[in-house]
N, C-alpha and C positions, 0 to 999 in steps of 0.2 A: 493622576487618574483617581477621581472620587470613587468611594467603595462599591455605588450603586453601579456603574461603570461597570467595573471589574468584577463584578457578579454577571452583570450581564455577559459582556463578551465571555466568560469562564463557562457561563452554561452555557452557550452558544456552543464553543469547544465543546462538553460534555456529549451532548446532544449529536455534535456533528460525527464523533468517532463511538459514540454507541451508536448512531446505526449501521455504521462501516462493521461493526465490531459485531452488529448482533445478527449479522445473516450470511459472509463475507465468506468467515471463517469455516462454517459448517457448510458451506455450499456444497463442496464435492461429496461429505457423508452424503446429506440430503437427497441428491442426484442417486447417486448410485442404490441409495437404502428403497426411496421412493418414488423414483421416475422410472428407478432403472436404467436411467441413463448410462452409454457407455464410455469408454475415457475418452474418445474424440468426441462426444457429445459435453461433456463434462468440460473440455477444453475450449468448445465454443461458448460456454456461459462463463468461466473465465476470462476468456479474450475482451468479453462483454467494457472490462476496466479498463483496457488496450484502446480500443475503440472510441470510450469516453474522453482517456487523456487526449487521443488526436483531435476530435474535434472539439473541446473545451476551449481551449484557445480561441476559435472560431465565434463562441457564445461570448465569453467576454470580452474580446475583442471588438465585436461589431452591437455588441447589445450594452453587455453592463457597463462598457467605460467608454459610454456614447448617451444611452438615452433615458437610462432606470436607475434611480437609488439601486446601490448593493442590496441593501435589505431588503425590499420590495422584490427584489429578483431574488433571493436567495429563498426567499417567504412562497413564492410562486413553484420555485422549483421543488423544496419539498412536500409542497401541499399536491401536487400532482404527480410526486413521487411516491408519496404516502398511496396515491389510489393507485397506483403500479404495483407498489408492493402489495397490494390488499388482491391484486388480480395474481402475482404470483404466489397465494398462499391458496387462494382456489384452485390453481393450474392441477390437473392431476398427469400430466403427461407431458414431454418435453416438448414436442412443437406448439403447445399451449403457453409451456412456461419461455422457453428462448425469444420472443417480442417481447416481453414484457421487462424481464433482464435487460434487452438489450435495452428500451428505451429508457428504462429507469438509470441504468450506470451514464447512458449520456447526459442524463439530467444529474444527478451527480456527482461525478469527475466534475464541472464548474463549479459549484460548492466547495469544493476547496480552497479554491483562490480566492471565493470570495469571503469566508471567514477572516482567511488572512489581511486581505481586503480593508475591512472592515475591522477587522483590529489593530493593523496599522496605522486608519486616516483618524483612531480617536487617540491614540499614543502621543505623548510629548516626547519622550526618548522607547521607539521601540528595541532597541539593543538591548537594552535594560529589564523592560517591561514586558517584552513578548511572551519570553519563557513562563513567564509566572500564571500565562493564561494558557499560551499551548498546552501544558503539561496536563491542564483538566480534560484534552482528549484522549490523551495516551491514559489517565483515570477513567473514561467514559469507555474505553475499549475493551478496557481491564474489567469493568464493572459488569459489562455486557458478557463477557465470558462467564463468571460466576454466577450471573442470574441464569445464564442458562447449564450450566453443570450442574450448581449445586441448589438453586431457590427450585426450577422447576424438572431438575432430574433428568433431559433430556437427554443426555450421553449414557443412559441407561440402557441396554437389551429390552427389555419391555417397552419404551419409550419409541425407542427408532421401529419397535414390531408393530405398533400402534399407530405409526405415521405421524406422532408428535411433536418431530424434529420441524412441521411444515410450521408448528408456532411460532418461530423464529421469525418469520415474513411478520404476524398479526403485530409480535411485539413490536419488530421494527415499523411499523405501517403507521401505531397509534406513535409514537415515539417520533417518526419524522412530521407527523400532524402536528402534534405540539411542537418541533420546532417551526415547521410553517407558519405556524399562528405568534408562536414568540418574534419572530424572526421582525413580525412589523412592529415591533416595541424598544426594539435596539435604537440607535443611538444614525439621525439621517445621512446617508454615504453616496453625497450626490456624485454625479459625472466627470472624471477630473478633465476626460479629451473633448474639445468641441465635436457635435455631431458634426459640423459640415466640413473638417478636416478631412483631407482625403486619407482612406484607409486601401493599408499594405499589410495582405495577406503575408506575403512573407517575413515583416515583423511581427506578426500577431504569432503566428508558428514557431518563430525565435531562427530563422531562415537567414535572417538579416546576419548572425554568428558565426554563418558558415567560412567568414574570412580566418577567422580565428585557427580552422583549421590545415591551416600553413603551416602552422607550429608544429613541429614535430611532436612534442611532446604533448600536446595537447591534442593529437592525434590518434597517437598511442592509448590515452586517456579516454578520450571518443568511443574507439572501436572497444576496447576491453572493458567501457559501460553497458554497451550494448550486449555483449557476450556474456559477462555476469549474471544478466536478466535472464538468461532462459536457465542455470539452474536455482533463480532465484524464483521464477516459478512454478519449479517441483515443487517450493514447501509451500507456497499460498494453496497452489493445487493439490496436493496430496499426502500432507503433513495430518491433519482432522484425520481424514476417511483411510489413512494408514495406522494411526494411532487406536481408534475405533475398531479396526481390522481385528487388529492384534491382541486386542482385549485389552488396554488401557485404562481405566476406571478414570473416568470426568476428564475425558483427553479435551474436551474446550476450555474447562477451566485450567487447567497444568498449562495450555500454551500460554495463558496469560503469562505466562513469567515470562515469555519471552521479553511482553511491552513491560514491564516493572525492569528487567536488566537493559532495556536500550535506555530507558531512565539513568540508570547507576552507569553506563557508560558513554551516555552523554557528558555527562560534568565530567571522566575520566581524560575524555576528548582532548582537550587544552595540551594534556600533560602528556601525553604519548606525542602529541603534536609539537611540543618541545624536548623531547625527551629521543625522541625516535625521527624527526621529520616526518614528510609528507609520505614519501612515495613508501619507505616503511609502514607506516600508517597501514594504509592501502593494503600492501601486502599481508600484513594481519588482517584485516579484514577479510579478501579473499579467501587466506589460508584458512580463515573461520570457517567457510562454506562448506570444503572440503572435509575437515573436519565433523563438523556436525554430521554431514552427510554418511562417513563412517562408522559414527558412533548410529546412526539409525538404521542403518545397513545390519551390523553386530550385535546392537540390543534389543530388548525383549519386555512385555508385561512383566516380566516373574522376577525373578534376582538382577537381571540386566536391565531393569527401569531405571537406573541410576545414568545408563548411558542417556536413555531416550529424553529425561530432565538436563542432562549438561546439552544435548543437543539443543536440547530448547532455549536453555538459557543462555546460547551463543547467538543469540538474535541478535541482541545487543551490540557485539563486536560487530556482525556481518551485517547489519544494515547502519552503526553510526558509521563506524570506519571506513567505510566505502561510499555510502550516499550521502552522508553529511558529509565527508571530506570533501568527495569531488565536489557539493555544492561549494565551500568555500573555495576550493584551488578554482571552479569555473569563477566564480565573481571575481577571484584576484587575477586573472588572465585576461578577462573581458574590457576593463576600461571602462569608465562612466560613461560610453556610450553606447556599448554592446550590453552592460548587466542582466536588463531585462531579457532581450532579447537570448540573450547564453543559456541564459535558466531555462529559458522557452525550449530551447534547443536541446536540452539535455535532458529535459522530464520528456519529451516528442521521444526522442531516443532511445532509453530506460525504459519507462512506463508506457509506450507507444510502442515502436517497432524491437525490438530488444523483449518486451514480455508477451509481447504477440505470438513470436517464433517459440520464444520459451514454454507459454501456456500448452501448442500444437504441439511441440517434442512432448512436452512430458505428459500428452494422451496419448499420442502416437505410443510411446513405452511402455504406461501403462494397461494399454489393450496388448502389446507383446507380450505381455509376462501377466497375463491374467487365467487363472489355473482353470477348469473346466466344472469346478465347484462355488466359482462366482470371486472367490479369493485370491491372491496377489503374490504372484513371487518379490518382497519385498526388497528382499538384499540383492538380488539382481536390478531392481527398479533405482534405487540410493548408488548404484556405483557411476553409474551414469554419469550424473548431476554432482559428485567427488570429485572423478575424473576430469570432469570438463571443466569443473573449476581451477582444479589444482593447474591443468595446460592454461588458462587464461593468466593465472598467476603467474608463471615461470616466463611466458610471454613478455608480458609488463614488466618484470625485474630485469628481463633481460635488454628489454627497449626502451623502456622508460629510465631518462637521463634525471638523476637525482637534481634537485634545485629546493631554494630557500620558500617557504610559503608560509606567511604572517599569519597565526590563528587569531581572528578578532571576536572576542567573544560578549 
């Protein structure tokens, strides 16, 4: 991969998780600071990524790996997501702002796959090579946090009093322009399916998988992905605008450490995976959720910030060891003729029906335990989403039949 190559696809990454990173995060404060929004309001502009993963599939499937260069699609999708974002930073109210979310995370969610897309078909060995460009997103997400904590002050009291936080849309807006316009300068990624092959919805969906679930254990695996998502939704949704609650100082930039430790516990990955097995793996993982969730439950702005930082910095654990594993145990289960479609099947599940339910619980909660002065019984809110992880946990250990699973890294 020549250098100019690998600049490109790098900043492509960059680009693509600064703008996840730079409006994503602060949603739910935003909501509730400026729309007023209330937590089942807040839950439907969450779900908005739910949504997206379902029908993404749908877009590349019948569009990009049929009739359009990648890039040329990928170029399209943010240049008209950039004017979505730029309508919801004018939105002054939620039924103004929820069409515009919505249609922008549909257009979106397919941006994913196609970076990956598109970094894969210029790779000669992407085993090797991929890491070295992904990792400029999980940089771009991180970076996107900091500009807004600490460059332009936005997690300030003054700041969210001023309505400030709605910057967050202008920045993302000019940011996914420029990747729209970069996007036709990349490297051509034409059509790999013939158009006039007949297309199956249900392999586009990853539907074609569903044999796989015979397996028992892969079964077990299935339902207890899906079940992890909805308290893995508490903290997309309510990790910021509880932080911020609480009086937290530069609570967007402190989460970035979460993306910096799923870094340091990515590479750790290999070695817990030989060291502890799979389903252990896993079980650390879970057990991370639970934990976090306690220590946010317990801790506080004042002396007890020290909890609310290791919660954060258990991202790491709770999103490699459970969604990077299962991605590798689904690929080693599937068989070179199911892979695609497994994957299809488990992001549909996770990211689809699994954080759908998740996002609606934990508005539903958080409108339970909302005090009469606009503020949050929080420790009631976090046991929740402990609880119900810690039961999906004991579940899986209990049912889940240990077995050998190769990490390939």
């Amino acid at each position: 991969m020549t250098l100019r190559l690998k600049f490109q696809l790098s900043f492509m990454m960059f680009l693509e998780f600064f703008i996840w990173g730079g409006w994503f995060v602060t949603l739910g404060t935003y909501m509730g600071d400026n729309l007023r929004a209330s937590g089942g309001e807040i839950a439907m502009a969450f779900s908005t990524q739910s949504w997206g993963a379902i029908i993404a599939p749908l877009i590349i499937g019948i569009v990009a790996d049929r009739y359009f260069n990648a890039e040329r699609i990928l170029g399209v999708l943010h240049l008209v997501g950039a004017a979505l974002m730029y309508q919801m930073y004018q939105s002054e109210a939620f039924s103004d702002f929820y069409p515009y979310v919505l249609g922008y995370m549909i257009l979106y969610m397919p941006t994913l796959a196609l970076v990956n897309s598109i970094s894969f078909r210029q790779m000669k060995d992407p085993a090797k090579e991929f890491s070295y460009v992904r990792v400029f997103g999980t940089i771009g997400w991180i970076t996107a946090g900091l500009i807004i904590s600490y460059v332009f002050l936005w997690d300030s009291v003054e700041a969210r009093a001023e309505g400030m936080l709605r910057n967050t849309f202008l920045m993302v807006a000019i940011a996914s322009g420029v990747l729209g316009l970069f996007s036709f300068t990349l490297p051509k990624t034409p059509p790999k399916v013939d158009k006039d092959e007949k297309i199956s919805i249900s392999s586009m969906l990853g539907l074609d998988a569903l044999a796989l679930l015979k397996d028992r254990n892969f079964l077990i695996f299935f339902i207890s992905s899906i079940l992890i998502c909805i308290p893995l939704a508490f903290y997309y949704q309510n990790a910021n605008p509880f932080l911020a609650e609480i009086g937290m100082e530069n609570p967007t930039g402190k989460m970035t450490i979460g993306q910096a430790s799923e870094v340091v516990f990515m590479l750790l990955l290999p070695f817990f995976f030989k060291k502890f097995g799979f389903k252990m793996t896993l079980i650390f993982g879970m057990l991370a959720w639970t934990v976090r969730y306690l220590l946010f439950a317990y801790g506080d702005a004042g002396e007890l910030a020290f909890m609310l930082l290791i919660g954060i910095a258990l991202h790491g654990i709770c999103y490699d060891f459970f969604f990077v594993s299962g991605q590798i145990y689904t690929d080693s289960k599937a068989g070179e003729k199911f892979k695609s479609s497994a994957q299809g099947l488990i992001t549909l599940a996770t990211y689809g029906v699994g954080m759908l339910i998740g996002f609606w619980v934990a508005g539903q909660i958080a409108d339970e335990f909302l005090r009469p002065d606009g503020t949050h019984t929080w420790e009631q809110i976090w046991m929740y989403p402990a609880g119900f992880a810690l039961v999906v946990m004991i579940l899986f250990a209990i049912f889940f039949k240990n077995e050998q699973i190769e990490y390939k890294s």
